[in-house]
Every structure is written in structure tokens, then in C-alpha cells.
N, C-alpha and C positions, 0 to 999 in steps of 0.2 A: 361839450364836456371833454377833458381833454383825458387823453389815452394812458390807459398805464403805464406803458413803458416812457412818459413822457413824466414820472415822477421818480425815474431810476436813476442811480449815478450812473457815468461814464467814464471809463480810464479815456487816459491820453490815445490808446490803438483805436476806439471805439469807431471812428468815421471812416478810420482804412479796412474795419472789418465789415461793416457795413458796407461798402464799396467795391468789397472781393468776395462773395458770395457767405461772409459767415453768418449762421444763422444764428438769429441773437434771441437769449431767454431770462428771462427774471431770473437772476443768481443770487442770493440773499441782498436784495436791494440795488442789483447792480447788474446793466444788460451786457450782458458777455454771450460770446458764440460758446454754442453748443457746439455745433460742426460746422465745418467747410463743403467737406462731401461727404466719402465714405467713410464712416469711423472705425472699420476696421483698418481700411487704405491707412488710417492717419496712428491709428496705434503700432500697426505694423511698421510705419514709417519710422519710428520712434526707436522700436525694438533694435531695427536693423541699420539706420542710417542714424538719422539727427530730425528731432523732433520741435516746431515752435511753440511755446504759451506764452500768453499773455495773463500775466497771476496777480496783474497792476491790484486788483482789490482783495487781496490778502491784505491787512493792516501791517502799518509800520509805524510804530513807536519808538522815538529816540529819549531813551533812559537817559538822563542829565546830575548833575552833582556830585560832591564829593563820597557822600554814601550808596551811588549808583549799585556797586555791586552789593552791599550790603542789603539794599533793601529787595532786589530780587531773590536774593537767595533767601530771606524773608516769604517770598511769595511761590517760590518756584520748585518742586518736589528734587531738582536736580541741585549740584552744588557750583554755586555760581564765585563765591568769592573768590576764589582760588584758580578762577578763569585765566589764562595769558593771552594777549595780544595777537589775533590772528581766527584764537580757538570760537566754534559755534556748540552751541549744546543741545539737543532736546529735550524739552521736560513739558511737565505740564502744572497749571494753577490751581488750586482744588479749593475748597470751599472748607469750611472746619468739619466737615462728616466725612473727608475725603472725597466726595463725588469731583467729576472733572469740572470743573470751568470753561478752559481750554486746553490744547494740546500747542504748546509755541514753541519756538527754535529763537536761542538768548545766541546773540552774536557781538561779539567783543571783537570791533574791529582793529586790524594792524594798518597803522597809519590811520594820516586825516585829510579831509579833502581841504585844500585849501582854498575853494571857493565857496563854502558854508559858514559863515558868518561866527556858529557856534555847535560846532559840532559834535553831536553825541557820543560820547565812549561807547555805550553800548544802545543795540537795537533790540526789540522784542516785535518776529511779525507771528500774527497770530489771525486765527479763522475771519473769514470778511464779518458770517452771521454774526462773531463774539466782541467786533472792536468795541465797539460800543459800551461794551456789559463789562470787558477786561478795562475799560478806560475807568469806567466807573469803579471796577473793586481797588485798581489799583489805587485811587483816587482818595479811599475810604481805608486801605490798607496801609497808607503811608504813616500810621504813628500804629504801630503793633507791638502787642503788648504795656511796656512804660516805654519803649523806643519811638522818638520821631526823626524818621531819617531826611537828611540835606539831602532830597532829590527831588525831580519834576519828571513829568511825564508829556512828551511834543507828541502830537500824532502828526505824520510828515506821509500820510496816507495820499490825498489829494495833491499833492506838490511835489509827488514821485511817480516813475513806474517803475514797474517790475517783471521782465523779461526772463524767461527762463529755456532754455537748448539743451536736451535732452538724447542722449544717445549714445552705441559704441563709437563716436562719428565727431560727436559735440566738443570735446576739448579741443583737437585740432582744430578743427572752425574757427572756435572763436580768439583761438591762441595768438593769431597773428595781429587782431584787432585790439590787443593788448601788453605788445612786445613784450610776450614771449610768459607772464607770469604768472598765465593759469595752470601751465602744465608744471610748473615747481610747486603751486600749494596743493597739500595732503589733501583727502574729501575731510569736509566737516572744518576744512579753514576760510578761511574769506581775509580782503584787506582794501584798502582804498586805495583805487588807483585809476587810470583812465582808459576808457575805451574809446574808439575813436578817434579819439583824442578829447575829450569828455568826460570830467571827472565823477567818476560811479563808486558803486561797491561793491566787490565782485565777491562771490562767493562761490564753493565745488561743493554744493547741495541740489536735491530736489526731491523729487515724488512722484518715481516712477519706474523706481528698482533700478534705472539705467544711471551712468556716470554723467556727467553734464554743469552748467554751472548756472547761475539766476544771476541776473544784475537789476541792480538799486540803481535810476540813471534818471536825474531831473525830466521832469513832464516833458518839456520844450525840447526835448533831444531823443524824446522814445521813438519814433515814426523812422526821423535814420537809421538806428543802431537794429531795429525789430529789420527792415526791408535788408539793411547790409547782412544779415543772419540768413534772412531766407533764401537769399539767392544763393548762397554758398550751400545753404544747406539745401536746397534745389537741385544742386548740379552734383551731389553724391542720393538724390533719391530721399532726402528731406522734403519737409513741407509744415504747412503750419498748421495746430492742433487745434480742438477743442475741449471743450470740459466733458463730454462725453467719453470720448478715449482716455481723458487722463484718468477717468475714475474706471474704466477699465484697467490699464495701466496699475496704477494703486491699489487693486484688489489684489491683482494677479502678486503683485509684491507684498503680498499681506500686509500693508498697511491702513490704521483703522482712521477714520473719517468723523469727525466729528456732527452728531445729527445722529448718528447710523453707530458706528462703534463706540462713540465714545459719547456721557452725558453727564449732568450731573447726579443723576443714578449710577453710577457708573463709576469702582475707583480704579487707579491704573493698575492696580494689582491684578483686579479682574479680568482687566485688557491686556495683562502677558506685557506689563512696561515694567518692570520691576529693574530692568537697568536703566532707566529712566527718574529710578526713586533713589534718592540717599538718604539715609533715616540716621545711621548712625551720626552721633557725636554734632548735631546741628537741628535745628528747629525752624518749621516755616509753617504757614496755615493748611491743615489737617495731616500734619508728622502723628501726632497723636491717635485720632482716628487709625490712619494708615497699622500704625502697631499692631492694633487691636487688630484690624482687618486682615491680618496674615492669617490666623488661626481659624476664621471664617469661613464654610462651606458657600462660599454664591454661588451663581451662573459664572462662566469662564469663557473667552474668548475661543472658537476653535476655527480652521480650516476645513473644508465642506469639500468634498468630492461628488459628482452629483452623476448615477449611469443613465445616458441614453444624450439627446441634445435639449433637452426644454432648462430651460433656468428657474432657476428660485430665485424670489424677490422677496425685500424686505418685509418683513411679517411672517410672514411661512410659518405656521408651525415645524418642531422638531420632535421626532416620536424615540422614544427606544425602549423596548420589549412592551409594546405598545398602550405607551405612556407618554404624556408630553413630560418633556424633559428644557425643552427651549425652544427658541425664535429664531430666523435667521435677520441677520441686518443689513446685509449688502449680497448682493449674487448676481452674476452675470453668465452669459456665454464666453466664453476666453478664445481670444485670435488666435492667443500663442498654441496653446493645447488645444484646442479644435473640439473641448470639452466644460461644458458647465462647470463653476467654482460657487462661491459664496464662503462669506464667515458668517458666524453668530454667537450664541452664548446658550447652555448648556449647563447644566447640571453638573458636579465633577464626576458624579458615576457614570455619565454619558461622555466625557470628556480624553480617555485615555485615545493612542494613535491606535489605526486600526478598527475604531468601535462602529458597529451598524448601523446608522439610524434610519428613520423614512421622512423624510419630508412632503410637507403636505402640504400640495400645489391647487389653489382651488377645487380642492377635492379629489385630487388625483393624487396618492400616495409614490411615492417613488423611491429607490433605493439611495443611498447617502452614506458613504463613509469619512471619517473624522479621517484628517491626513496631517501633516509637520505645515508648519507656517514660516516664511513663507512658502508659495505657490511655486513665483519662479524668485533664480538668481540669478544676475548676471555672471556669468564664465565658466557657469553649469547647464 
């Protein structure tokens, strides 16, 4: 009978990680290292120097057609028409109740690679667990309302990877391997260009409160471009990550995780996205819903302080004048504060900074204050 992990995808890193001690786990459909070694060792490496990932099985979709931006901005809570050449945006997909779909990052790249044959104006990468489900709504959303828009959707997921260097450390690094023009693009720009000498997409994004940049760089060229990273970033006290630290990483930076923070239960408004949302003066699937949901008491996203060293894990209840009030979704021990975090979602009368709650840890109550989101900043 053959082995489960023998029906999982593989990025392009997949055999060098296997080969260097990273330990690999079912990641929605796809064996990716957990860790290398120590996860604190490798968050820490992150905070402080330059951090590697390997994000190949994030989904990458190249938006195609004349109507390309028109029909995201159709789909997408953020305002995409009006996108210029360079710019990346965050937003998310919602469903007509407003509940999330996903949480994705629209990139309108500057410039084109001239060795893609037919190259996308715009990218949409979105959750690994969602490509599928976003491939399909997109698929089904493409004539909204009496509009059929001139666009296709490529999934260029399998026929890329995606690298990401993380840290106060990461633009120098990779800046040379790029003459010279990561450190001229703003955060939140990206444009085509070569690394290596290697035609990629660079981008100055990530997910992990630190500065840094991810490259889009054909299958057949990820194993150089990841090894020329690491040694550089080796020799300032780098090293390469897994998904264990990054999702520490990502809490500590109060961002929400799809699975955990964010669902289709879930609208962004609940989740503290609301710059995320443009409602005015434009229409996309669930503007409508959304409206309504302003005036709406839900649960609400908060930041979690937790006294003593034990962590809260998803599920927890949340008590306040001992009442459940809410759940926690994500919680960790934190490297950087030497102190338990967690988010979750609450009540809005349990919700303000400051409030007391107790969280309830297999039966062990413990004290919990609600605190500002994010956890950490960088250059605070």
C-alpha cells in the first residue's frame, strides 16, 4: 500500500529539503518542512538576521485579458482597477454573505518577462488549502451580474516556485543578485526582472512583520537562486525556515491565517481588515452583505496576552466576568517576548484594550488580557 506522503505534491525545493535535515509534514496536500532544527533558533534567525522559506505551494494565478482588472475588482473586497504598474494589494474574496473565501495579495506587475511566452498582467497568490476552491469560484464568477468579462485564469502554481528571505538583513542580500533593484522598490511593489540572472518576479512582501522580498522564479532555477540565498544569509547568522516558525512569526505580527483566523464564517470586518475593504462607490461579491455587517455586534478579532509561560491553543475557550465570551484561534509561546500570545474572537463587550479575560486551558483557567494588534513591529 503506498504511503501517504507518497500522494502529496512536491515543490521544486522538496529533495534539497529532504537531503538537509528538514522535516517534512502534510501541509494542505503538500510535504513541506516543518523545521530544520530548532524553531525558536530559526525564528529568531529571522527577527534578527535573514530568514529562508520555501512558500512554492502558495497558489499563483496569472489573471489574463483585456477585462483582467475589471473582473478582480468584481471579486476582490479591495480596489483593483485603479491598480498602477508595480503596485501589490491585499484583499480578500468573500462569498455573497461576506464570509471569507480567501485572504490573497493582487500584484500588478511592472514590466514583463520576456521569456513567458504570454505573460500575465496581473497575479493573484492565494492559500495552498484555497487554490482549488478560488480556481473554481473564480471560474463561476467570471460573468457577474449581466457582465461577462474578456479574462482567463492560468494556474502557473506547479511550473513556478516561490522563495521568500525574510529579515532586518534580507534586502541587502538579495540586492546584489539583482543589480541593484530591490532596494529602489517601495514595500508592497514588485516588478519583472532577473535574478541571477534568471528571469523572476520580485516582489518587497512577506509574512512575517520583517522587511524582505519573495521571488516567483521558474521550477528549473529554484535549487540555485534558494542555495545562493542561504549561504549569504548563513554568513550574517541566517538560515533556512520552516512552517513552524513562520506561523510563529505571523502571530507575533498579528496576522490572521486562514483555517484559524479567517473563514467563511468569518467577514473581514470581523477580522479588523476593514482597510482591506473598499465599499464605497464600487461593487464586487458580498459589497452588499458587508454594508449591512458594519452595524452588526459579532465576535471580533483581538490580541491575547497570556500571564505565566503555558500557551493557548486553538480552541480555548474565553471567559469574561465568568462568561464565555469567545475562542481563541491561534496561540503560541513567543521567542521574541519570552511570553505566551494568541488571537481570537470575542464578544465586542470583551473586546476593548485593557479587558480581563481567563482562558481556559484544558481545565486550567488562566489569566488573559486583551492587548493592541499587532504583537510585534519592526523598529519598535
Amino acid at each position: 500500500m503506498p504511503s501517504a506522503a507518497a500522494n502529496l505534491a512536491h515543490t521544486p525545493l522538496h529533495d534539497w529539503h529532504a537531503t538537509h535535515g528538514g522535516r517534512l509534514v502534510d501541509f494542505a496536500g503538500w510535504e513541506m518542512p516543518v523545521q530544520y532544527g530548532s524553531i525558536v533558533d530559526e525564528h529568531n534567525a529571522t527577527r534578527n538576521a535573514a530568514g529562508l522559506f520555501d512558500i512554492s505551494h502558495m497558489g499563483r494565478l496569472g489573471i489574463h485579458g483585456p477585462d483582467a482588472a475589471k473582473f478582480l475588482d468584481a471579486i476582490v473586497t479591495r480596489r483593483i482597477d485603479n491598480m498602477k504598474p508595480g503596485q501589490i494589494r491585499y484583499g480578500l474574496v468573500c462569498n455573497s454573505e461576506g464570509g471569507i473565501l480567501d485572504d490573497v495579495l493582487v500584484y500588478r506587475w511592472e514590466g514583463q518577462l520576456q521569456s513567458m511566452p504570454d505573460p500575465p498582467e496581473f497575479h493573484l497568490v492565494v492559500n495552498a488549502s484555497n487554490r482549488q476552491k478560488i480556481i473554481a469560484w473564480m471560474t463561476d464568477s467570471n460573468t457577474y451580474g449581466q457582465i461577462e468579462f474578456a479574462a482567463r485564469v492560468d494556474d502557473l502554481t506547479t511550473s513556478t516556485a516561490m522563495i521568500a528571505l525574510q529579515g532586518p538583513r534580507a534586502i541587502e542580500l538579495v540586492d546584489p543578485f539583482c543589480d541593484g533593484e530591490l532596494t529602489s522598490l517601495r514595500y508592497y511593489r514588485g516588478r519583472a526582472t532577473q535574478v541571477l540572472g534568471h528571469d523572476c518576479y520580485l516582489s518587497r512582501t512577506g509574512y512575517t512583520g520583517e522587511d524582505g522580498c519573495e521571488i516567483i522564479c521558474p521550477e528549473e532555477n529554484a535549487v540555485e537562486i534558494w542555495e545562493t540565498l542561504l549561504d549569504v544569509a548563513e554568513e550574517v547568522g541566517g538560515c533556512a525556515v520552516g512552517l513552524a516558525a513562520r506561523d510563529t512569526l505571523r502571530l507575533e505580527a498579528g496576522m490572521p491565517l486562514y483555517g484559524h483566523e479567517l473563514s467563511e464564517n468569518i467577514t473581514p470586518l470581523q477580522a479588523g481588515l476593514a482597510f482591506a475593504v473598499n465599499l464605497a462607490d464600487r461593487d464586487f461579491i458580498g459589497h452588499d452583505a458587508l454594508v449591512v455587517s458594519q452595524s452588526e455586534s459579532r465576535p471580533v478579532r483581538v490580541g491575547l496576552q497570556l500571564d505565566g509561560r503555558r500557551a493557548a491553543r486553538e480552541g480555548c475557550s474565553l471567559l469574561y466576568e465568568d462568561k464565555p465570551v469567545g475562542t481563541v484561534t491561534s496561540g503560541s509561546y513567543s521567542p521574541t517576548f519570552e511570553r505566551p500570545l494568541a488571537m481570537g474572537y470575542v464578544k465586542p463587550v470583551a473586546s476593548a484594550i485593557g479587558t480581563p479575560l481567563v482562558v481556559d486551558i484544558r481545565g486550567t483557567q488562566l489569566p488573559a488580557t486583551v492587548v493592541p494588534l499587532p504583537f510585534y513591529e519592526r523598529g519598535k
